[in-house]
Backbone and ligand atoms as CSV (ligand in chain L), in Angstrom:
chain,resi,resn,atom,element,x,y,z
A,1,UNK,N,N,236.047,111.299,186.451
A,1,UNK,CA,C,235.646,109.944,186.074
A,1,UNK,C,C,235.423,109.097,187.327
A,2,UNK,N,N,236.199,109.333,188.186
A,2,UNK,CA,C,236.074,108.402,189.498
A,2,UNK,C,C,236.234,106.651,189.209
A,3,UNK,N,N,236.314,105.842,189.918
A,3,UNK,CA,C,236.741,104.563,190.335
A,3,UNK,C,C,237.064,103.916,189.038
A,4,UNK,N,N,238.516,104.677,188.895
A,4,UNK,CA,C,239.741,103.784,188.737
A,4,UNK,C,C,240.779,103.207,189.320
A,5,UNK,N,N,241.563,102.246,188.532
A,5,UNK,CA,C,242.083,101.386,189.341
A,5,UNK,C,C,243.576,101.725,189.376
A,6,UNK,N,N,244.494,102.599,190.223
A,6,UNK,CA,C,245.662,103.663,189.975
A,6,UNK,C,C,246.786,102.834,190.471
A,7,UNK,N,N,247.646,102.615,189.496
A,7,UNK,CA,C,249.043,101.759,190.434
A,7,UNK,C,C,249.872,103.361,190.038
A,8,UNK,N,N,250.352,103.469,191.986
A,8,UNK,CA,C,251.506,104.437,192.115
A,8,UNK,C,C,252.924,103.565,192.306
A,9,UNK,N,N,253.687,104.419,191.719
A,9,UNK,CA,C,255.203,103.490,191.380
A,9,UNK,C,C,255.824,104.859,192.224
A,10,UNK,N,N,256.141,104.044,193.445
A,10,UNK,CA,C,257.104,105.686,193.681
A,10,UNK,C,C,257.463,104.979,195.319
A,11,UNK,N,N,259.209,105.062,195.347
A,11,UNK,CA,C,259.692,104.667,196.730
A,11,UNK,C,C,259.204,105.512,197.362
A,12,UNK,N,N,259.187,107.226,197.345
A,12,UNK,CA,C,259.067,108.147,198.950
A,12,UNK,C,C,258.022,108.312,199.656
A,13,UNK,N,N,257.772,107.285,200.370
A,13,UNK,CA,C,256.373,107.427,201.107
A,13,UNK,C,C,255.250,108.591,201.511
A,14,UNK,N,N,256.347,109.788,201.794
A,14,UNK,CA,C,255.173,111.385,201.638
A,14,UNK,C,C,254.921,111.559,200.331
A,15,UNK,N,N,256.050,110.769,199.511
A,15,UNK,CA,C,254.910,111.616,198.013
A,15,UNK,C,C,253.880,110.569,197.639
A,16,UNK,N,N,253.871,109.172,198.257
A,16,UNK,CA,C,252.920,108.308,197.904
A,16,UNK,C,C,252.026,108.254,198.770
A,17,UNK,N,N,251.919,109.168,200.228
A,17,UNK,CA,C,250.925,109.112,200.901
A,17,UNK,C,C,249.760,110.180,200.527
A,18,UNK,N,N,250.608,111.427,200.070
A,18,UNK,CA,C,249.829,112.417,199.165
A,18,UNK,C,C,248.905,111.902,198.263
A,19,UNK,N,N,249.659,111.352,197.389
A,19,UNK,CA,C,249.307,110.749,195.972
A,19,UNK,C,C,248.370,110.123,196.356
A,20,UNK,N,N,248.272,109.232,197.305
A,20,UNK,CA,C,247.221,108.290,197.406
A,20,UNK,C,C,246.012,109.116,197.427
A,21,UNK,N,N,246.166,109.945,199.017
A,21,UNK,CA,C,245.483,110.686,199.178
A,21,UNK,C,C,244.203,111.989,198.089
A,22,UNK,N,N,245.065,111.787,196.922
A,22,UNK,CA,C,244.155,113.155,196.133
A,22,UNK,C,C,243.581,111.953,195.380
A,23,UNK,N,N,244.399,110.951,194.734
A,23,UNK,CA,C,243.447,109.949,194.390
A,23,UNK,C,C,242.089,109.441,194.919
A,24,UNK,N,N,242.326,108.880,196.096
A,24,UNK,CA,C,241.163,108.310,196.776
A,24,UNK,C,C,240.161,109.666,197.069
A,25,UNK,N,N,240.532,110.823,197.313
A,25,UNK,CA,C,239.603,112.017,197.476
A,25,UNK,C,C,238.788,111.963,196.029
A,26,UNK,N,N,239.269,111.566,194.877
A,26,UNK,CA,C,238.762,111.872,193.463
A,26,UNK,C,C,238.484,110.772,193.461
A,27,UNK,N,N,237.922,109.472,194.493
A,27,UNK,CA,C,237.018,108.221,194.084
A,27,UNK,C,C,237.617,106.907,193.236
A,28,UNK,N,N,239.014,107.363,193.131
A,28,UNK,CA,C,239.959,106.168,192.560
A,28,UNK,C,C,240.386,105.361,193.927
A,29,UNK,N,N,240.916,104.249,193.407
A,29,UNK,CA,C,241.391,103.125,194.114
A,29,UNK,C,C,242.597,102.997,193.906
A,30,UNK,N,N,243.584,103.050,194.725
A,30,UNK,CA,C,245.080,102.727,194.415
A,30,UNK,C,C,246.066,101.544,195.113
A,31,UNK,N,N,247.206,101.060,194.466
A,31,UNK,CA,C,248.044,99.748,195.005
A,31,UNK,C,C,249.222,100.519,194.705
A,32,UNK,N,N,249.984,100.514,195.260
A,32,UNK,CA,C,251.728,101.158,195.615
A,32,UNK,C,C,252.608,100.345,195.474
A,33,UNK,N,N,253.150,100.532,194.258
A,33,UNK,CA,C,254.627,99.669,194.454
A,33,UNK,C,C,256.149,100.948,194.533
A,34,UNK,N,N,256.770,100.190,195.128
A,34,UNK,CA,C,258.142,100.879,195.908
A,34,UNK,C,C,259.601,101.052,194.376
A,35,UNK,N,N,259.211,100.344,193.727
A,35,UNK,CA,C,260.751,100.133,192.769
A,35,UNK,C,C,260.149,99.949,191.710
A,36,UNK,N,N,260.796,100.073,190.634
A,36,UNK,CA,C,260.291,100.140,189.231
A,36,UNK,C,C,259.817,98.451,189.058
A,37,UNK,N,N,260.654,97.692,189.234
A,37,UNK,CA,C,260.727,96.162,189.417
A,37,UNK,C,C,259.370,95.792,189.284
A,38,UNK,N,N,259.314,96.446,190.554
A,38,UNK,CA,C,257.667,95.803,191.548
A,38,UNK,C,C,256.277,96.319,190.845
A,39,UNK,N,N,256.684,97.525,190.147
A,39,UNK,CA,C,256.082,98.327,189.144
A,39,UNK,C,C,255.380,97.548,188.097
A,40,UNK,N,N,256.260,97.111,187.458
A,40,UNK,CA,C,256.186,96.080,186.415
A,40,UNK,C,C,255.403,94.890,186.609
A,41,UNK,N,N,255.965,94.542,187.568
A,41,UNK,CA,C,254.802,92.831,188.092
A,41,UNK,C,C,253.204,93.543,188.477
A,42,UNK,N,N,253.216,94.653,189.271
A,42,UNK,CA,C,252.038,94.698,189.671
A,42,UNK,C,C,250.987,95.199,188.442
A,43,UNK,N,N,251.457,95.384,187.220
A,43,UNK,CA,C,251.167,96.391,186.044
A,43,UNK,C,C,250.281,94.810,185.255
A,44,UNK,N,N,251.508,93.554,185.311
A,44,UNK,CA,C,251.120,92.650,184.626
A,44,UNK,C,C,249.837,91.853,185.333
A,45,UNK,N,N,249.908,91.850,186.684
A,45,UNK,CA,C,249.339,91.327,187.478
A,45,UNK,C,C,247.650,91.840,187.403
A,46,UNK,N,N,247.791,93.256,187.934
A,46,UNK,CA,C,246.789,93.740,188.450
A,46,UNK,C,C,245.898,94.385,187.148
A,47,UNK,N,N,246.500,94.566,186.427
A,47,UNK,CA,C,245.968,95.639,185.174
A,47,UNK,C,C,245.185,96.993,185.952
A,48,UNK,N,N,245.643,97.909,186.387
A,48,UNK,CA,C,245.451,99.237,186.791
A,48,UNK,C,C,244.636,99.798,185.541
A,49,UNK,N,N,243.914,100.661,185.538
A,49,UNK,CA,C,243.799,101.676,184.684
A,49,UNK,C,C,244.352,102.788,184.355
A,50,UNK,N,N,245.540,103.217,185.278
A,50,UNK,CA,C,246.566,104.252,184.973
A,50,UNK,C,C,247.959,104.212,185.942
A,51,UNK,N,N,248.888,104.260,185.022
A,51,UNK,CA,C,250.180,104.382,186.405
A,51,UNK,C,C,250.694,105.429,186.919
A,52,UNK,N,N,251.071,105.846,187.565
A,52,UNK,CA,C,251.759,107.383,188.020
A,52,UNK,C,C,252.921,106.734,188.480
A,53,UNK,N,N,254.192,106.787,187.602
A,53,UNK,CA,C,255.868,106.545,187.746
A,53,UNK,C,C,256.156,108.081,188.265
A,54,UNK,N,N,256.828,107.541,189.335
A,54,UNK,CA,C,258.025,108.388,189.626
A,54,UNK,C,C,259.654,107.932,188.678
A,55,UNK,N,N,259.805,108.748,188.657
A,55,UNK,CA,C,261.449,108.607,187.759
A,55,UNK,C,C,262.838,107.699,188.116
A,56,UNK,N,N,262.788,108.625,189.499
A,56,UNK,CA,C,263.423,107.925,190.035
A,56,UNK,C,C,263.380,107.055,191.509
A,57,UNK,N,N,263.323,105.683,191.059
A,57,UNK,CA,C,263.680,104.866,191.690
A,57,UNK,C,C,264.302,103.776,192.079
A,58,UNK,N,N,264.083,102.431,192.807
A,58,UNK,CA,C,265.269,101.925,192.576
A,58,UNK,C,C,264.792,100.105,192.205
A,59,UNK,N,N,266.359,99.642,191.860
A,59,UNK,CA,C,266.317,98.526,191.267
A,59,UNK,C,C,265.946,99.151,189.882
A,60,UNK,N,N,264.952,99.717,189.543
A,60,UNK,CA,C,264.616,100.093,187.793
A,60,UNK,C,C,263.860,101.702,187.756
A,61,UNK,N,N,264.447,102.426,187.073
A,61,UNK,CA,C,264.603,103.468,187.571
A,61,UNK,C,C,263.292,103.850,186.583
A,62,UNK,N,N,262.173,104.751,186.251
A,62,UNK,CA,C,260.798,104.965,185.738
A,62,UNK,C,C,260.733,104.933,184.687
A,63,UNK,N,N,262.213,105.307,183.889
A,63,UNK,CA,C,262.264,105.474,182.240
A,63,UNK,C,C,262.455,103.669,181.869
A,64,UNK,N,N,262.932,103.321,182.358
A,64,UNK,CA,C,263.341,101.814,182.170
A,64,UNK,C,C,262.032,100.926,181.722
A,65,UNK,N,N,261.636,101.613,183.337
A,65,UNK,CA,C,260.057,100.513,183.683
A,65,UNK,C,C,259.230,100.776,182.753
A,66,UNK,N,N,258.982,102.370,182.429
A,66,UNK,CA,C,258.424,102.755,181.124
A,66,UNK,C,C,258.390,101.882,180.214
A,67,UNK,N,N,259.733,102.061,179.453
A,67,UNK,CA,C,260.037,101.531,177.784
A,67,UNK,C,C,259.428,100.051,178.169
A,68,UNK,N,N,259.746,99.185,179.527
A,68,UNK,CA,C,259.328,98.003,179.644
A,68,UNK,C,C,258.003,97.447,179.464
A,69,UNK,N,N,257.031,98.449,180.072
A,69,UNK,CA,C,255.453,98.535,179.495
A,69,UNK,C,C,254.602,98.497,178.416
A,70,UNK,N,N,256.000,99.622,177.769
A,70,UNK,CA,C,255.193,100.238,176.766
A,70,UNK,C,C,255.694,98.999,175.401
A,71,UNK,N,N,257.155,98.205,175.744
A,71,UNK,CA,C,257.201,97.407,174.778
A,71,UNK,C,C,256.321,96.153,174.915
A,72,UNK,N,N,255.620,95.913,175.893
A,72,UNK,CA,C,254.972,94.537,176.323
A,72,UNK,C,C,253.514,94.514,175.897
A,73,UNK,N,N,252.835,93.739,175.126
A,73,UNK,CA,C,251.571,93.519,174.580
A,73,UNK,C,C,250.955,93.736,176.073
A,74,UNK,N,N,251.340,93.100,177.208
A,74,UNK,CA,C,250.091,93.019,178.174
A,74,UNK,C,C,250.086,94.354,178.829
A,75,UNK,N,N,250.718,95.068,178.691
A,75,UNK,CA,C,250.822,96.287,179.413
A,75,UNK,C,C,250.852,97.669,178.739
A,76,UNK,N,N,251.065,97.360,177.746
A,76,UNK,CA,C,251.756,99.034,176.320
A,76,UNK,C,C,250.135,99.785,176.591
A,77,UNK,N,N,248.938,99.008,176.721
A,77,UNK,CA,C,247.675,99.992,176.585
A,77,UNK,C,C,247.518,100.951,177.670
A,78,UNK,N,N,248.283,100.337,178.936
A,78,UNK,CA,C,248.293,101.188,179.942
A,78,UNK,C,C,248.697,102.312,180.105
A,79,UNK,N,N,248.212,103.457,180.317
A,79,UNK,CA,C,248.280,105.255,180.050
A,79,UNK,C,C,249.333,105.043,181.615
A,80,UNK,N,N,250.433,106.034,181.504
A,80,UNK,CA,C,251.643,106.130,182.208
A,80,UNK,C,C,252.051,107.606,182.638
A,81,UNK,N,N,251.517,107.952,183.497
A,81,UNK,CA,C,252.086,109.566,183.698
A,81,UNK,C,C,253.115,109.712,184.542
A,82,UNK,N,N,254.692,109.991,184.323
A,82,UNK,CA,C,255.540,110.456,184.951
A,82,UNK,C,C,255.048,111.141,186.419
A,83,UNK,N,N,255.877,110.907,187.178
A,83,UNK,CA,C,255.693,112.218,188.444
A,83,UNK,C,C,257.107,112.178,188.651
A,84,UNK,N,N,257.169,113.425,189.154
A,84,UNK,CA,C,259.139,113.886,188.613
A,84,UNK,C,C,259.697,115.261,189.602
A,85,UNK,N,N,260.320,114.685,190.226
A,85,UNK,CA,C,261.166,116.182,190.628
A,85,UNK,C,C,262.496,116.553,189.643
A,86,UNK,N,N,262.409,115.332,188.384
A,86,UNK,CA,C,263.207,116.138,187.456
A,86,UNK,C,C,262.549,116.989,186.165
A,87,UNK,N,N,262.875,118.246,186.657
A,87,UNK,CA,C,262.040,119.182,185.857
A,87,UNK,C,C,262.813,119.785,184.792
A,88,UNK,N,N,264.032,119.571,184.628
A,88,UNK,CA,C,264.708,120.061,183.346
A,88,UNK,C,C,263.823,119.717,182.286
A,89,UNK,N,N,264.088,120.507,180.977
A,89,UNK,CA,C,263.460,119.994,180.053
A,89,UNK,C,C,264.038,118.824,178.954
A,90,UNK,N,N,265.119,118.355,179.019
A,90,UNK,CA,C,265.482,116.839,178.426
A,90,UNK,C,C,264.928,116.321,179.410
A,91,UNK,N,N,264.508,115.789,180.676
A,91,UNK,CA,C,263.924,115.197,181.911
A,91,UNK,C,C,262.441,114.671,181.055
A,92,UNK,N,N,261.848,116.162,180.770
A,92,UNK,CA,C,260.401,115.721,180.266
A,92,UNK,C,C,260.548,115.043,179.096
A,93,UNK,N,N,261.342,115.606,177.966
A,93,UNK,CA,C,261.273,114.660,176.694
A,93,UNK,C,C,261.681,113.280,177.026
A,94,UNK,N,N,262.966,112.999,177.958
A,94,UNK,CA,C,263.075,111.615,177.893
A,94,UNK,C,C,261.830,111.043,178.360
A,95,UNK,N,N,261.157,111.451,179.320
A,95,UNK,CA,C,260.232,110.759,179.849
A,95,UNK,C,C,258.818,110.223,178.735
A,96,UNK,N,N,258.939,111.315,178.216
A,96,UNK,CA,C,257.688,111.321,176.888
A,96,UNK,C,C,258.404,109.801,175.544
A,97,UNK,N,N,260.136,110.356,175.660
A,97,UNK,CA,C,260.196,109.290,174.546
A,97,UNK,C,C,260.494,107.772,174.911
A,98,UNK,N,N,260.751,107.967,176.361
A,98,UNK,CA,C,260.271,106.824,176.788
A,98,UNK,C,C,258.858,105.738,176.906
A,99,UNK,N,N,257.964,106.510,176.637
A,99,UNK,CA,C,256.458,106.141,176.024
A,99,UNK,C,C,255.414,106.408,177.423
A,100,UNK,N,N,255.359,107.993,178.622
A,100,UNK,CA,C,255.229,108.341,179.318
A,100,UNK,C,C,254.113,109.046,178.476
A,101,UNK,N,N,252.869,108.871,178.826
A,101,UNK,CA,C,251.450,109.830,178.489
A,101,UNK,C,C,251.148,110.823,178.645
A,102,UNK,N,N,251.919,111.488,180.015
A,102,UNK,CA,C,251.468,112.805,180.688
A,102,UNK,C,C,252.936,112.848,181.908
A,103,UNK,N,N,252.943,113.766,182.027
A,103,UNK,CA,C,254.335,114.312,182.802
A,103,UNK,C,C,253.542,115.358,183.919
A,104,UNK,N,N,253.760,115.234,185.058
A,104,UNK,CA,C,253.704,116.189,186.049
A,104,UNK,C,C,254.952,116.031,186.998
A,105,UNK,N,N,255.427,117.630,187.532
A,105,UNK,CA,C,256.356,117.954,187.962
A,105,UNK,C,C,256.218,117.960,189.669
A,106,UNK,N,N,257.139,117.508,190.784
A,106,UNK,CA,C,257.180,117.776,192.207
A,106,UNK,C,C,258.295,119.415,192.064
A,107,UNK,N,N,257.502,120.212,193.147
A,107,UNK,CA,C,256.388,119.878,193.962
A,107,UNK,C,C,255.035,120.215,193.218
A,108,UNK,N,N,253.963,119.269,193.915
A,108,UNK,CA,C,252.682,119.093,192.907
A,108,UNK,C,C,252.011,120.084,193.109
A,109,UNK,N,N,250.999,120.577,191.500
A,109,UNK,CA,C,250.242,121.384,191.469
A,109,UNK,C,C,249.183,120.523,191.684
A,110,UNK,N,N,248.351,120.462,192.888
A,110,UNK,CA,C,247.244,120.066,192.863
A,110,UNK,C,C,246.300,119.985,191.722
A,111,UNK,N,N,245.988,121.244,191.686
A,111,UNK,CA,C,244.861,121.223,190.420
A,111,UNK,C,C,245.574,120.441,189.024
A,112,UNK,N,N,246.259,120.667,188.985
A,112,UNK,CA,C,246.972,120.059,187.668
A,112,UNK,C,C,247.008,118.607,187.762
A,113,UNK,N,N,247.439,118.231,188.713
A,113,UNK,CA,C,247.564,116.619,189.190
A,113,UNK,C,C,246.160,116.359,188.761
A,114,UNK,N,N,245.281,116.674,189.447
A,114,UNK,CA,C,243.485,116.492,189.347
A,114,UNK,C,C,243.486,116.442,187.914
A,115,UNK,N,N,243.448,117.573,187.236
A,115,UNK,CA,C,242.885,117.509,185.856
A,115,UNK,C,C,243.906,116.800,185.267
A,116,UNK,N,N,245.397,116.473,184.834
A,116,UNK,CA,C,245.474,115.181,184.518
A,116,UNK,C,C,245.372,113.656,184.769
A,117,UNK,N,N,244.906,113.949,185.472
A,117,UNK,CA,C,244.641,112.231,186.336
A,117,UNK,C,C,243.373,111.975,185.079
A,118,UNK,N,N,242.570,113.057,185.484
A,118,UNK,CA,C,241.100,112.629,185.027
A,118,UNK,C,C,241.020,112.521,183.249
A,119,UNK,N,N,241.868,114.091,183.203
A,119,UNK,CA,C,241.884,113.677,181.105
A,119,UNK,C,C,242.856,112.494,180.630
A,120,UNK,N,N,243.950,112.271,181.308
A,120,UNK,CA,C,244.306,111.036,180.892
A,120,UNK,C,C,243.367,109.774,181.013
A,121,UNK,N,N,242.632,109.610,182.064
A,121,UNK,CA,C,241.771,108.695,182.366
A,121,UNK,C,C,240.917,108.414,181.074
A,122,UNK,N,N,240.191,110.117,180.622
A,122,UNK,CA,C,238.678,110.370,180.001
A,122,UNK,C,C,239.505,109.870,178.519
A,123,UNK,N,N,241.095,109.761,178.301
A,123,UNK,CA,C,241.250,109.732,176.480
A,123,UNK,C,C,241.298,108.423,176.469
A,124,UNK,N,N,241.861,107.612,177.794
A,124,UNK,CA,C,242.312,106.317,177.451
A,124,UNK,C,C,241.022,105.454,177.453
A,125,UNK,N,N,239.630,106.041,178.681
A,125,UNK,CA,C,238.497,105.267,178.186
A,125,UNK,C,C,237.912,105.847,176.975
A,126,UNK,N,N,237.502,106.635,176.598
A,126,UNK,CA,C,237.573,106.736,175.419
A,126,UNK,C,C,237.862,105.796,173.927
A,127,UNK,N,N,238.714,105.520,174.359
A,127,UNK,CA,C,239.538,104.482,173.382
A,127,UNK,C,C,239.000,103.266,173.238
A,128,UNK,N,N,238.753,102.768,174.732
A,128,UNK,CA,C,238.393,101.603,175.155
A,128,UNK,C,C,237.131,101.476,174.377
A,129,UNK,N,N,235.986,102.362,174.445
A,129,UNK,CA,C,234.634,102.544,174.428
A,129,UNK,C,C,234.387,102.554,172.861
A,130,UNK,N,N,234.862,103.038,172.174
A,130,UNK,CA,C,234.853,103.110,170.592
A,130,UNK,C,C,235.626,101.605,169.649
A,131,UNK,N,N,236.165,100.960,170.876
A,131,UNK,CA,C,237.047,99.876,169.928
A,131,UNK,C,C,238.102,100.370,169.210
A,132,UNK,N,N,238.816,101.213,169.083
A,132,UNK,CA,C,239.918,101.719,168.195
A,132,UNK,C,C,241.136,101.412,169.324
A,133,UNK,N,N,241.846,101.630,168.637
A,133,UNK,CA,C,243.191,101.166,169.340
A,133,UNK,C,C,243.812,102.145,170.460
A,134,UNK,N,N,244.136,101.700,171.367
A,134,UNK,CA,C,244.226,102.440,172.554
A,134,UNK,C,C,245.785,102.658,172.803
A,135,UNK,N,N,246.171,104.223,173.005
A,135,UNK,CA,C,246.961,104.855,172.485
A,135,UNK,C,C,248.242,103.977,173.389
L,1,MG,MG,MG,261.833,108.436,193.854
């Protein structure tokens, strides 16, 4: 899809310099916030077209910031994909029932990262484009 607008939520700077990195290679645009907190304001602020939470971080840890999104009219439309070095499998369900769109695991599968970036992208415009309610 190319030039979207990507807020990364994630304190560790190599995984957000990466991140940036495969983004902007795939023609997206990205803004970095450090703490779930900052997550949140920049979500209300900026309106991104997709977030990539890391789990854990600090002041508000990804599941938090999650449920916080996903309960808020100005933000719930926003598609939310976990990024996680917690790979247990209660890890992924909480993350999902926390209202998380797509889950990818550290360390990253490139290709996988790629093709969900983009099908999360392609369902949520989608949505947009038909007028139906956006998931
Ligand atoms: Mg972290």
């Amino acid at each position: 899809m190319g030039n979207a607008r990507v807020l990364i939520v994630e304190d560790n700077i190599d995984n957000y310099e990466l991140v940036r990195f495969l983004l902007e290679r795939a023609g997206h645009t990205t803004m970095w916030a450090r703490s779930g907190k900052e997550g949140i304001d920049m979500a209300k602020t900026d309106h991104p077209d997709l977030i990539l939470m890391d789990l854990s971080l600090p002041e508000m840890d990804g599941w938090t910031a999650t449920e916080r999104l996903k309960s808020d009219p100005l933000t719930k439309q926003i598609p939310v994909v976990a990024l996680t070095a917690h790979t247990l499998p209660g890890d992924r369900k909480r993350a999902l029932e926390a209202g998380c769109d797509g889950y990818l695991s550290k360390p990253m599968n490139i290709a996988l990262f790629n093709e969900t970036i983009e099908e999360t992208l392609e369902k949520f415009s989608k949505n947009r484009k038909t007028g139906g309610p956006r998931l």
